[in-house]
C-alpha positions in Angstrom: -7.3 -15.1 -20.5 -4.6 -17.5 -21.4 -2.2 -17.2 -24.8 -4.5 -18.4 -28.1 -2.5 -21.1 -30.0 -4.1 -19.8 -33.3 -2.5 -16.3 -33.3 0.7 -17.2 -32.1 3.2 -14.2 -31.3 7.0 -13.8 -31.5 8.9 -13.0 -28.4 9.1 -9.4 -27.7 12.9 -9.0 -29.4 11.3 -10.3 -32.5 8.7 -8.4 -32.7 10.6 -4.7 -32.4 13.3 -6.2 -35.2 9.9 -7.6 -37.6 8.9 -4.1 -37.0 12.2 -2.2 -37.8 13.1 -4.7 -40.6 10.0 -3.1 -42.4 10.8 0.1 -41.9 8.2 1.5 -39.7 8.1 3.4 -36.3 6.0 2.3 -33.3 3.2 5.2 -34.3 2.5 3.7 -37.4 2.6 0.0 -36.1 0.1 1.7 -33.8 -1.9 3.1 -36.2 -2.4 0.7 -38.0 -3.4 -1.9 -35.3 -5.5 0.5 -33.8 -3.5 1.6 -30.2 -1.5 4.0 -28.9 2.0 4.6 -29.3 2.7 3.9 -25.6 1.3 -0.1 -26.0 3.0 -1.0 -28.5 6.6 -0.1 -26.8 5.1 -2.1 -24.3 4.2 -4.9 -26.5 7.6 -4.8 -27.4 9.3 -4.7 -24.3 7.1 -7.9 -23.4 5.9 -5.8 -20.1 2.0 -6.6 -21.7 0.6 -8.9 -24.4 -2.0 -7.9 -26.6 -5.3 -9.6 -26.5 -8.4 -10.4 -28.5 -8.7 -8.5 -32.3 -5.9 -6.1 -31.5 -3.8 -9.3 -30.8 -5.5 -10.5 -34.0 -4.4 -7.4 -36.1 -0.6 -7.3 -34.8 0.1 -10.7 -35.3 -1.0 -10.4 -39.0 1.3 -7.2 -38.9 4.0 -9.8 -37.9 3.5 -12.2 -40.5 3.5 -9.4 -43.6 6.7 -8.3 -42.2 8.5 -11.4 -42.0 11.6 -11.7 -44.8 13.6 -14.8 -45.2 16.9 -12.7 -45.0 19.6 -13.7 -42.2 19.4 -12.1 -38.7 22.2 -9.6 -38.5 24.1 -9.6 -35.8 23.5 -6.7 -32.9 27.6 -6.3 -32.0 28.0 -5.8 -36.0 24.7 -3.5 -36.8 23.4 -1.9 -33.8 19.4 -1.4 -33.7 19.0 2.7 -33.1 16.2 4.8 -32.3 15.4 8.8 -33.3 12.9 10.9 -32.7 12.8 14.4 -33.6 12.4 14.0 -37.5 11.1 16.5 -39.6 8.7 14.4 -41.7 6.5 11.7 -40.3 7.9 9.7 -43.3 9.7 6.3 -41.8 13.6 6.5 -42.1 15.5 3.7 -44.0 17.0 1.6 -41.5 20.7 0.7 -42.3 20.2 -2.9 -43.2 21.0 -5.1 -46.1 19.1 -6.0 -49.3 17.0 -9.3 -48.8 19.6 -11.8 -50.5 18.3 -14.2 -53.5 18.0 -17.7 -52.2 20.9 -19.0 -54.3 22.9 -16.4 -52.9 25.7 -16.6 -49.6 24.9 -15.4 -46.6 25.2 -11.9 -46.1 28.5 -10.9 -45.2 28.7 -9.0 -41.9 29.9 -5.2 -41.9 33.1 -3.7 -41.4 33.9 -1.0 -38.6 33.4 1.4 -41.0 30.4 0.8 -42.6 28.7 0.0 -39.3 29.7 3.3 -38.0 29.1 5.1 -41.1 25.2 3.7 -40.7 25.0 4.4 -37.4 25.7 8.0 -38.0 23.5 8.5 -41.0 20.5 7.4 -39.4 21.0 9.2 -36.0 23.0 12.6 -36.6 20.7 14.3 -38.8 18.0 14.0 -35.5 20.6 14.4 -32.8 21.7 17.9 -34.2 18.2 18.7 -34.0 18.0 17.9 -30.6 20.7 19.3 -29.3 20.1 22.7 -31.1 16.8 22.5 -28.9 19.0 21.9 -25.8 21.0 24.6 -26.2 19.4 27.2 -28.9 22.8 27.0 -30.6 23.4 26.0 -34.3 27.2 25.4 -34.3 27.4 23.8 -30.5 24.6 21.3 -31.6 26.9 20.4 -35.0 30.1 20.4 -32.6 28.2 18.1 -29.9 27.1 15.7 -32.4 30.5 15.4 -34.4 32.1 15.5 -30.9 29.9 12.8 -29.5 30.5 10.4 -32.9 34.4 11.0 -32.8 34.6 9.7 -29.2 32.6 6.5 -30.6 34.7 5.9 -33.3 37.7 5.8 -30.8 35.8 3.5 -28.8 34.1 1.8 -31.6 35.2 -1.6 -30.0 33.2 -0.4 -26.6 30.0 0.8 -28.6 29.8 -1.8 -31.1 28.9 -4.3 -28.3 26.7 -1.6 -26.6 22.9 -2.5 -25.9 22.1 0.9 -27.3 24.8 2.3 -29.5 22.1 5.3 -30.2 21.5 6.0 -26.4 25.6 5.6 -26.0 26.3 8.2 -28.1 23.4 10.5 -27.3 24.2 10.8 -23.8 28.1 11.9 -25.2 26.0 14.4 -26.9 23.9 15.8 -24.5 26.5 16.1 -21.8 28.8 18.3 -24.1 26.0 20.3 -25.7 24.7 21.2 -21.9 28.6 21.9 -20.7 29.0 24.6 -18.2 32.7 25.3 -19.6 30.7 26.8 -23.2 29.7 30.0 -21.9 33.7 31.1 -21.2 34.4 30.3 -25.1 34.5 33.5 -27.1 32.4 31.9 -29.8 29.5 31.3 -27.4 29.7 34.4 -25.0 26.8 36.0 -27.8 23.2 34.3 -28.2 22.4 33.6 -31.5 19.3 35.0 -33.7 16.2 33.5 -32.7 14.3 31.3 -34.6 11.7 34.2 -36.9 8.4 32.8 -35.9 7.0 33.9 -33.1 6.0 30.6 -31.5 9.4 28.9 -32.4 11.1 31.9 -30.6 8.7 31.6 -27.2 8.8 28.0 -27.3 12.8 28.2 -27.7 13.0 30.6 -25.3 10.9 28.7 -22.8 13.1 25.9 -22.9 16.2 27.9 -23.1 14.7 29.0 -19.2 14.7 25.6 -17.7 17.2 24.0 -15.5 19.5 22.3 -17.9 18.7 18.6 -15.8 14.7 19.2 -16.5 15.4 20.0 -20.3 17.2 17.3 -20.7 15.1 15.1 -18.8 12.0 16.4 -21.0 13.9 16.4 -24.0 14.3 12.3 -23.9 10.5 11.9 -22.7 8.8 14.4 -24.8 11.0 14.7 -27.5 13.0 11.4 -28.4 9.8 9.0 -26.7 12.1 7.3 -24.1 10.2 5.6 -21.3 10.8 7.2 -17.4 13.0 4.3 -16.6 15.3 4.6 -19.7 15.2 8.6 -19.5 16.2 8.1 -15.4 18.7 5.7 -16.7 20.6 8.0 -19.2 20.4 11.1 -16.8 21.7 8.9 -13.8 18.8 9.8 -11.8 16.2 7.9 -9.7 13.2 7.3 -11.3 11.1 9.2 -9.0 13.7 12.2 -9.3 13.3 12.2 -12.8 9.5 12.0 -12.6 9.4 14.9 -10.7 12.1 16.9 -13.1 9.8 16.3 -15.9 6.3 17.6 -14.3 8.3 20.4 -13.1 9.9 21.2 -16.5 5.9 20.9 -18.1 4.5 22.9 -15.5 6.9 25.6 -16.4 6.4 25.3 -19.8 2.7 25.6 -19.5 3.0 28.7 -17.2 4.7 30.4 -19.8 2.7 28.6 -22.7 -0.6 27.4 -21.6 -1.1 25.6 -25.3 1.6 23.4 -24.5 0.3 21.9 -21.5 -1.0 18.5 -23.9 2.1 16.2 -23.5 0.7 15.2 -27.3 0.9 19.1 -28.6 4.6 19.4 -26.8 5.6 16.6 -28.6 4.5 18.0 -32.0 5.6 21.6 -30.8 9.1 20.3 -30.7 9.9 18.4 -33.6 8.7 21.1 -35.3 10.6 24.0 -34.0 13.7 21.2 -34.2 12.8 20.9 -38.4 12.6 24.4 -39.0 16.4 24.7 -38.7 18.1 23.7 -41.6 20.8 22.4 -39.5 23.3 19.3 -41.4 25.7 17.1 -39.8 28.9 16.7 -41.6 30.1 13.0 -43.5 30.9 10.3 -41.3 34.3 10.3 -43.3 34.6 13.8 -42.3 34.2 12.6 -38.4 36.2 9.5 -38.6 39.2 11.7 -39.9 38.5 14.2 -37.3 38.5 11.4 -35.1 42.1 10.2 -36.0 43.2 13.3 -36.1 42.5 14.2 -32.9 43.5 10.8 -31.3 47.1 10.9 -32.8 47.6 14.7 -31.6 47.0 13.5 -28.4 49.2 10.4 -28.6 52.0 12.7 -29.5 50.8 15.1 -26.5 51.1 12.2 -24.1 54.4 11.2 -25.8 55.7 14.5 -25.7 55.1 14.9 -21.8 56.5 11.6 -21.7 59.8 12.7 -22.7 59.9 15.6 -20.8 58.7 13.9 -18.0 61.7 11.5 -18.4 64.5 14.3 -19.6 63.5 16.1 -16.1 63.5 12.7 -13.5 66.9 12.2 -15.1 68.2 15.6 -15.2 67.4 15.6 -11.3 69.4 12.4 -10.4 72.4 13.5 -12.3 72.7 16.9 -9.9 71.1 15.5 -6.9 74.2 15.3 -3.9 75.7 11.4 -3.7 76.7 12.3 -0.1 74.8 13.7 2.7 76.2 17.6 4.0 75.1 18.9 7.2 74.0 22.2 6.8 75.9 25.1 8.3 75.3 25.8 11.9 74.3 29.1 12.7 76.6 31.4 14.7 77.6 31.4 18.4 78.4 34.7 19.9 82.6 35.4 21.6 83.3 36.3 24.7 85.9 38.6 25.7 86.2 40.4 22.6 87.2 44.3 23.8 84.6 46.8 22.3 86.0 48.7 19.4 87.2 52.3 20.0 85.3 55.3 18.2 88.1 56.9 15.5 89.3 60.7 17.8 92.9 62.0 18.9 95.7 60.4 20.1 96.1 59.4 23.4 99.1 60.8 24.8 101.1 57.6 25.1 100.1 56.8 21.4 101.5 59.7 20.4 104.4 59.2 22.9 104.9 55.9 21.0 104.8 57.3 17.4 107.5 59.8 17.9 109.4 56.8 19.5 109.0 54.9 16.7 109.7 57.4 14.2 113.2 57.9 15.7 114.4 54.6 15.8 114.1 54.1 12.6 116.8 54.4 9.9 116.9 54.8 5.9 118.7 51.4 4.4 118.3 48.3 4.2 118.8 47.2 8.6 115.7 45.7 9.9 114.1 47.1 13.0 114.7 45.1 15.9 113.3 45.8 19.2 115.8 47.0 22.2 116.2 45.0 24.4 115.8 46.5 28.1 
C-alpha cells in the first residue's frame, strides 16, 4: 500500500518534537490513536509507517500539535527522555513560551539555563532509578549530583550530544553500580527497607541480580529504551543484552511469579521508585559543586606539578658532573708472616731487652747503634 497524498506525515524527527512540543509521552500519543506504546516509538524512529485510520488519527494528532514558534536548536536545548515518574501526569518539557507574531525570534539559551533544564526535567526520575539500582537513598542522590557535575564540566561535549539524557544516565548508572562503594564506611550497612511488603520483596529481588542484568532491565523495563539503545548504553551486543534481560525476568519471576507480565514489571517499578520521597538538590547547588570540585583539582594537579618540578631539579643539582669508578674490591697479599699469639719471651727477646736497657743513658745523648 503506497503513502496517501491526503494524510500527509512529517518525517519521523518531526513527529517525536510535534509530539514533545505538546507535552505528551508516547503512551498517551498511543492512547489516543488507539496503539501500543511500542508503535508509536517506531513511528517515530521512521522503522514503520502507520497505515489506513490509525494513520488517519495520528496525522490529525500532528496537525493539533503544530505551533508557529521557532525550532530550537538541539546543541542549545537537548530533547531528553524519563521514565520512572510517579504520576502518569505529562512533565513540562523545558521549552519556551510560543512568541507573539510581532515579537523577535526567540533567543537561544545560555549554558546555564540549558543545563539547569536539563537537570530539572531528568534528576528528579534518575534518583529514582538509581535508588532501584542500588536500594540506597544517599548513593542514588550522590550518583545523580555526581553524574550532572561531570556534565557541567563537559557541558561543551554534552551540549552537542545526540542524547544529553542517555549521556548523563549512563555517568549515573556506572557510579551508582561501583564496586569501590561497598569499602566506604557510609555504605558498609544496608539501609531500612522500603515498609510495604511488596516494595521490600520486589527491592530485594532486584537487589539479587547481577548488577549487568539490573541494569540492563532497568533501561528496558523501567526507562522504555529499545534492545538496541539499552545494548548501546551497556556496551554490550545486542544478543548479549537480550539474553541479560530474559535472564534478569526469569529470576524475577522465580522469586515473584506476579511479575512475570513485562506490563505489571513496568508498573511494579515506578511504583516502588515513587514511594521514596527521594529529591535531587538545585542545579545551582551542582554547578557550584561542580566548580568547586574542578578548581580543587586544578590546584591538585598544580601542586604535583611543582613538586614534581622542585624534585627533577633538586636531582640535577646533586647528581655527579664527572663519572667515578667505583672502588674495586680487595686483592689478598702474599708473603705476609702470620701474626704471633701474645705468650713469654723468647729467650733472645729477652736477651735483647736487657741489652737494650743497658745501653741506655739518662740525658739528653741519642741512642746510636754500635757499630761492630
Amino acid at each position: 500500500m503506497t503513502q496517501s497524498p491526503a494524510t500527509p506525515l512529517p518525517s519521523p524527527k518531526e513527529r517525536r518534537r510535534l509530539r514533545e512540543s505538546g507535552s505528551l509521552t508516547q503512551a498517551q500519543v498511543a492512547e489516543r490513536v488507539g496503539v501500543s506504546r511500542e508503535t508509536v516509538r517506531s513511528w517515530e524512529r521512521g522503522r514503520t509507517t502507520p497505515r489506513g485510520d490509525k494513520r488517519e488519527a495520528y496525522a490529525k494528532l500532528l496537525a493539533s500539535l503544530e505551533r508557529p514558534t521557532p525550532r530550537q536548536d538541539p546543541a542549545k536545548q537537548p530533547t531528553v527522555t524519563v521514565s520512572l515518574e510517579k504520576s502518569t501526569e505529562p512533565q513540562p518539557h523545558p521549552r519556551p513560551e510560543p512568541a507573539p507574531a510581532t515579537a523577535t525570534p526567540a533567543t537561544p539559551l545560555t549554558p546555564t539555563q540549558a543545563f539547569d533544564a536539563l537537570y530539572a526535567f531528568c534528576a528528579p526520575a534518575l534518583v529514582r532509578q538509581a535508588y532501584l539500582l542500588t536500594g540506597r537513598r544517599e548513593l542514588a542522590r550522590e550518583s545523580v549530583e555526581r553524574s550532572f557535575q561531570l556534565a557541567w564540566q563537559r557541558w561543551p561535549e554534552v551540549a552537542v550530544d545526540r542524547d544529553p539524557a542517555g549521556w548523563v544516565r549512563a555517568t549515573a548508572y556506572e557510579y551508582a553500580l561501583s564496586p569501590w562503594h561497598r569499602f566506604r564506611p557510609r555504605y558498609r550497612h544496608p539501609e531500612p527497607p522500603p515498609p510495604d511488603p511488596a516494595d521490600r520483596a520486589l527491592l530485594t529481588a532486584l537487589l539479587k541480580l547481577p548488577a549487568p542484568h539490573r541494569r540492563t532491565l532497568m533501561l528496558y523495563d523501567g526507562v522504555g529504551l529499545d534492545l538496541p539503545e539499552t545494548a548501546a548504553e551497556t556496551e554490550a551486543s545486542t544478543p548479549a543484552t537480550a539474553n541479560r534481560l530474559l535472564h534478569a525476568r526469569e529470576a524475577l519471576a522465580a522469586r515473584l511469579p506476579e511479575l512475570s507480565d513485562p506490563a505489571v514489571l513496568h508498573r511494579r517499578l515506578a511504583e516502588l521508585a515513587s514511594t521514596e520521597r527521594l529529591r535531587a538538590a538545585r542545579p545551582p547547588t551542582v554547578r557550584i559543586g561542580s566548580e568547586r570540585r574542578a578548581r580543587f583539582w586544578t590546584r591538585a594537579a598544580i601542586a604535583f606539578t611543582v613538586a614534581l618540578i622542585g624534585t627533577t631539579a633538586l636531582t640535577v643539582r646533586t647528581a655527579p658532573t664527572h663519572y667515578e669508578p667505583p672502588i674495586a674490591p680487595g686483592a689478598e697479599v702474599q708473603g705476609v708472616p702470620p701474626r704471633v699469639a701474645p705468650g713469654s719471651l723468647s729467650d733472645e727477646e729477652v736477651e735483647l731487652r736487657e741489652k737494650l736497657r743497658g745501653e741506655m743513658t739518662s740525658g739528653p745523648e741519642r741512642l746510636l747503634p754500635l757499630s761492630r
